[in-house]
Structures are given as structure tokens and as C-alpha cells.
C-alpha positions in Angstrom: 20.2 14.5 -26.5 16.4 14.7 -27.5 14.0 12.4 -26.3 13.5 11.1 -30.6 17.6 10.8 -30.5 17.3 8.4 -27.0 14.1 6.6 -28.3 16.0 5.4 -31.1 19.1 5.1 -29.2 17.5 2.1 -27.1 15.7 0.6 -29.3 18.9 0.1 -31.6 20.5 -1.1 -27.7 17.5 -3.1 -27.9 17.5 -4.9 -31.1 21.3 -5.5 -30.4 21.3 -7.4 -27.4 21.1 -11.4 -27.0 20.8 -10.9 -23.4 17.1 -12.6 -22.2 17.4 -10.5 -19.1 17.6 -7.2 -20.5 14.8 -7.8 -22.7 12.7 -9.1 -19.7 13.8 -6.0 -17.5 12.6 -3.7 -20.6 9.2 -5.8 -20.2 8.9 -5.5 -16.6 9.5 -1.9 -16.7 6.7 -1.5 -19.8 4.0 -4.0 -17.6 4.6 -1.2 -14.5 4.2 1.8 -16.8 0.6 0.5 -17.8 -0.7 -0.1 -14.0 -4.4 -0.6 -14.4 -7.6 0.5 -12.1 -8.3 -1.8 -9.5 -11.4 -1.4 -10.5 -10.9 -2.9 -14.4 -9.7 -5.8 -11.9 -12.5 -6.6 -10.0 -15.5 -8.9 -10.5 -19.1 -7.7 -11.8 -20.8 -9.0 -8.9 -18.5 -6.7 -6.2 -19.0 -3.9 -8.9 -22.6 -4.0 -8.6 -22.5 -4.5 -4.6 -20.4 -1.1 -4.3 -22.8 0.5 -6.9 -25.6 -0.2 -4.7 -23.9 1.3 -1.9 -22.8 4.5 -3.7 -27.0 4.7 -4.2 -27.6 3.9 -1.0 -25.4 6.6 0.5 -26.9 9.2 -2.2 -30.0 8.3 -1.2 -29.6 9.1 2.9 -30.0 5.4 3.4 -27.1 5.2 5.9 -26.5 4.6 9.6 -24.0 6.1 11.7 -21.5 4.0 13.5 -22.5 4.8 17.2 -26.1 3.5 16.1 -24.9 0.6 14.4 -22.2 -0.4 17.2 -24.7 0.1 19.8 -27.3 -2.7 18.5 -24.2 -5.1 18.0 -22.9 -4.9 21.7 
């Protein structure tokens, strides 16, 4: 079968059924297919916080861990 012939397939399965669980399955299975960015997810102030430390790092404005751990023991 092609994939037009089991699209329509379905969706006559689809229209069919009474079953509340199957229809909430088909959901489900739709809400995983569209998984989003975190990043669409987060707020504007974190967004702007990790911007500034992409520039940061493009810039050289960095320190390396042994300098950082040693000032912090």
C-alpha cells in the first residue's frame, strides 16, 4: 500500500471510531511528532544571560577552570 492509500486508510479508522482513547493516543502520538526547541521554551531573561555569554566567550573574556577553582579554595 502507498503512503496516500494508508493516510486515508486511518483517517477513515479515524473518523469511525467512538473510542476516546484511540483518538487521545492519535493526539499524543501528533503532540510527540512536533517536539519543540528548548530554547522556544525558555524565558527572555535566561535567553539574553546565555547570549551574553556566547559574546563573552567570542570575545576571549573567559577563565579557565584551574584559575577559577584555585581563587575559590
Amino acid at each position: 500500500m502507498n503512503i496516500q492509500a494508508e493516510k486515508i486508510h486511518l483517517a477513515k479508522l479515524l473518523l469511525e471510531t467512538e473510542n476516546p482513547k484511540i483518538i487521545e493516543s492519535i493526539k499524543k502520538i501528533f503532540k510527540k511528532d512536533k517536539t519543540a526547541d528548548f530554547w522556544d521554551d525558555l524565558p527572555v531573561e535566561q535567553k539574553e544571560e546565555i547570549d551574553k555569554a556566547l559574546l563573552e566567550i567570542k570575545n576571549g573574556e573567559v577563565t579557565d577552570y584551574e584559575s577559577f577553582m584555585e581563587k575559590h579554595r
